[in-house]
N, C-alpha and C positions, 0 to 999 in steps of 0.2 A: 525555477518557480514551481511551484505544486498548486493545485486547485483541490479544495472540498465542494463538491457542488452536491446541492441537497436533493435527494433522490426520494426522500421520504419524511416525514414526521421528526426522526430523532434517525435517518441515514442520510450517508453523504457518501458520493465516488471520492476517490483520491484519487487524482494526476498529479504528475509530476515531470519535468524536462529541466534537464541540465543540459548543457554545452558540449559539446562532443569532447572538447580538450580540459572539462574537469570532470571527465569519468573516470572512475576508476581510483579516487584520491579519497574514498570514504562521506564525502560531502551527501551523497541519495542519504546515505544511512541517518546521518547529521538529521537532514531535512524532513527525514521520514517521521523521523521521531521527533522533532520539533511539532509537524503538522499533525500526527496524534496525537500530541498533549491538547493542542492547541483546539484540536475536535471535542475531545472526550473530556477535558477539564475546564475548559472555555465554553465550547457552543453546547455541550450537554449531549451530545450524541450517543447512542448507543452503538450503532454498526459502523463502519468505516471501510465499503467494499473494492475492489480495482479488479482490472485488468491488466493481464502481463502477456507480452508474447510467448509462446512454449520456447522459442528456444534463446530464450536471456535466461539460459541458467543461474547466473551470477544473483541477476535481479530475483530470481523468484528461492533463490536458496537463502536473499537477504529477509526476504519480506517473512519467510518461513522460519527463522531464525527470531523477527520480532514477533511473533504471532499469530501473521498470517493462517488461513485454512485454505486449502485448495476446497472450491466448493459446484466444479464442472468446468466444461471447456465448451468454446464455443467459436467459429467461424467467422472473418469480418471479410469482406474482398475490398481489398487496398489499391488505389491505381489497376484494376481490373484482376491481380493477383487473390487467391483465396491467401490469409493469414491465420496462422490459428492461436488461441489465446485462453489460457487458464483463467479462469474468474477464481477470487480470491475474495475473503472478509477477516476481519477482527472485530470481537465483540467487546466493549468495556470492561467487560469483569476478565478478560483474557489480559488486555493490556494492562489493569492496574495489575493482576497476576506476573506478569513479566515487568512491569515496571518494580514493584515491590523486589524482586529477585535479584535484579541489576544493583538496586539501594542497599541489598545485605548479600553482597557477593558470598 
């Protein structure tokens, strides 16, 4: 499932959880880019920001690849563990930019 939860005026976080046993089959990617349309062409958003753990490379080489911006890091304590986590955004004119691109390979 993925969550936009509205953080502002025209921003929303984006979550996201899959399954442990459909990682890795390209479905985040599917989903991601469903639930940015779905922001930025539907509810009228302009930002669309997350959080990614620092080390889900995978994740954070995906989101960077859509558009993503690395835009600081920042600390969470999990079960009393420190975690650390890149904050990330997309802004609309980024993603119709990279959507327009994908449409004329």
């Amino acid at each position: 499932f993925t969550i936009l939860a509205k953080t502002g005026e025209t921003d929303a976080e984006f979550r996201i959880a899959l399954r442990a046993d459909k990682t890795g089959l390209g479905l985040g990617k599917s989903v991601t880019c469903l639930t940015l349309q779905k922001g930025f062409e539907d509810l009228g958003l302009s930002r669309i920001h997350l959080i990614v753990r620092k080390n889900n490379v995978r994740r954070i080489k995906m989101y960077q690849r859509l558009g993503f911006m690395d835009r600081g890091e920042l600390q969470k304590e999990i079960l009393g563990t420190p975690v650390d986590f890149w904050l990330m955004d997309i802004h609309r004119e980024e993603y119709a930019r990279k959507a327009q691109i994908s449409a004329n390979p």
